[in-house]
Every structure is written in structure tokens, then in C-alpha cells.
N, C-alpha and C positions, 0 to 999 in steps of 0.2 A: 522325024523332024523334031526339032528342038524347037517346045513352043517358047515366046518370051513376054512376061509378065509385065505388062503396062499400069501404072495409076491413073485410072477412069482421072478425068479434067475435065471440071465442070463446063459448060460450055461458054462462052464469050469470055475466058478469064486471056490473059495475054500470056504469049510462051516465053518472055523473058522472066528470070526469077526476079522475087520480092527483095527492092533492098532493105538491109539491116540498118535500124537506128543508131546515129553518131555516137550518142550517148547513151551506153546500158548499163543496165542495174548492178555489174559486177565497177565498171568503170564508177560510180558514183559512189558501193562502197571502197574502191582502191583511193579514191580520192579523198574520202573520210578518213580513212585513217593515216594518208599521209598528214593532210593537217592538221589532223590530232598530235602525233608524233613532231609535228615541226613545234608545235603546240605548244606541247609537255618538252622539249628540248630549248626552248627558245630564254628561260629564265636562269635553267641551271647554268647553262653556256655564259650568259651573261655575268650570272655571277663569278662564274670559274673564270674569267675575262677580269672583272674585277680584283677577284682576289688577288693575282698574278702581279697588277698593277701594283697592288697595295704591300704585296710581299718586295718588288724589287724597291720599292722607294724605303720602305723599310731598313732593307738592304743598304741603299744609299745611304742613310742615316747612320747605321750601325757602322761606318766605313766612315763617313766624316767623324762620328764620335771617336772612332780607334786613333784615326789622326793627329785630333784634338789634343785625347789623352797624351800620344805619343810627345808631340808639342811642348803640352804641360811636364811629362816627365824631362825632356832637354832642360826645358826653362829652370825644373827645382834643381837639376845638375849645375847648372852654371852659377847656381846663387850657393850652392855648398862650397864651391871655389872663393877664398878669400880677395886676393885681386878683384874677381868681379864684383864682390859687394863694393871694393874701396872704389873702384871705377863710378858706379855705380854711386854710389854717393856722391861725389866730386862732382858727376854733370847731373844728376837732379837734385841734390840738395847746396849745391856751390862749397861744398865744405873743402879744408885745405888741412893738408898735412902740417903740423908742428913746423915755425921755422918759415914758412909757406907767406907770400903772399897774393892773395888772392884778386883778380883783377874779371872786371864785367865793362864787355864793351856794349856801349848803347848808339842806337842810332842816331846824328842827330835831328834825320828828320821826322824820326817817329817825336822827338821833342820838342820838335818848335811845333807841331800841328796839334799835340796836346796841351802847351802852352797855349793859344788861341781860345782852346773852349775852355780853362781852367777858370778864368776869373771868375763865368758863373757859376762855377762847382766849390772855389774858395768862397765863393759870399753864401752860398746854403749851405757850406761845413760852419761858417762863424753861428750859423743860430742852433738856437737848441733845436733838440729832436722835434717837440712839439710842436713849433713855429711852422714845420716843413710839412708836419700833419696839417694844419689848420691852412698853411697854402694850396694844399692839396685841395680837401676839402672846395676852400674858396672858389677854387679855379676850375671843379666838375661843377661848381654851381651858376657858374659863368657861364658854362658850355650850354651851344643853343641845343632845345629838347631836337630831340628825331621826331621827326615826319610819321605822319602815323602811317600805319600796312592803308595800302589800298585795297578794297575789298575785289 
């Protein structure tokens, strides 16, 4: 007969097994080291996040500059073309060819609305410079003071 080996159990203990605690010593270090590791990863990431930003705006930059340039180089081509300088001259400086006469139309109602305010502007052109200082002057010392800060 085949004897079979038993564990002596002390007496009153209960015959279901012992449960195991939720939280064990290998779970608190698995837990350590992840957030060490979330830890030590959490800066470089951000920076590498950073940089990314700072490279494509960069980028954007370097891409509006080439534009720019581009720009600039049309504009110096069109001004080595003689026409265009004479163009060019004609509607920003009013000049006219030899022989030419040159004609500027005006509004006329941008002139009767600056006629209106001119008369005060003609009577502070008749005095000398000085006069217009010393009005100046007279007329900040006329001005009522400001109100002092309330505290």
C-alpha cells in the first residue's frame, strides 16, 4: 500500500488557503521603476517636442526669406529695364518727356474742404517761427493742471 504524506495542520487553523496581499514587494518595486523611467523620460521628450517646433518655424522663416529674396531679385530686373525706370519716373516723380505737357488733376473737393481750415493755417504761416513757439508755450500754460492719482 502506497502511504501518502500529509502536512500535520495545526489544529483550529481554517482549511481554506491564506489570501495573498494586493500589493507585494515585487509590484512596489515594478512601480518604482516605472515612474522613475516616466520620470527620466518626461523632460527629454518635452524638449525633443520643443525643438521640432522651433526647427519647423525656422523652416517657415528660411521659406518666407527665400521668397523675399526671390521678390527682391524680380524687382532689381525690372528697374535694369529702361522703360521701367522712365515709367517709373513719370507716375512718382510727375516728370514728362521733352516737348511733353504735363497735366495733374485735383479734386475739387479735397479743395474747398481744405480751403475752410486754411485761413487758420495762413495767419500762423504770416508770423515768425518764434511767435508759434511762444503761442505754444502760452496755450500749455492755459491748460487746466490734471487732477492728481487717487490714491
Amino acid at each position: 500500500m502506497a502511504t501518502r504524506k500529509t502536512a500535520a495542520r495545526p489544529r483550529g487553523s481554517a482549511t481554506r488557503p491564506r489570501s495573498r496581499p494586493r500589493f507585494t514587494g515585487r509590484a512596489a518595486v515594478l512601480a518604482l521603476v516605472l515612474c522613475s523611467l516616466i520620470a527620466a523620460l518626461a523632460y527629454p521628450t518635452r524638449q525633443f517636442i520643443a525643438q521640432r517646433a522651433d526647427i519647423a518655424a525656422q523652416r517657415a522663416k528660411a521659406e518666407q526669406a527665400r521668397a523675399r529674396v526671390e521678390e527682391l531679385r524680380r524687382e532689381k530686373a525690372r528697374w535694369q529695364d529702361p522703360a521701367y525706370v522712365r515709367a517709373q519716373t513719370r507716375a512718382r516723380l510727375h516728370y514728362a518727356m521733352p516737348g511733353e505737357t504735363p497735366y495733374i488733376s485735383v479734386d475739387p473737393g479735397a479743395a474747398q474742404s481744405s480751403a475752410a481750415s486754411a485761413p487758420a493755417a495762413r495767419g500762423a504761416a504770416r508770423q515768425p517761427w518764434y511767435a508759434g513757439v511762444w503761442d505754444s508755450v502760452d496755450a500749455a500754460d492755459r491748460a487746466a493742471p490734471a487732477a492728481p492719482p487717487r490714491p
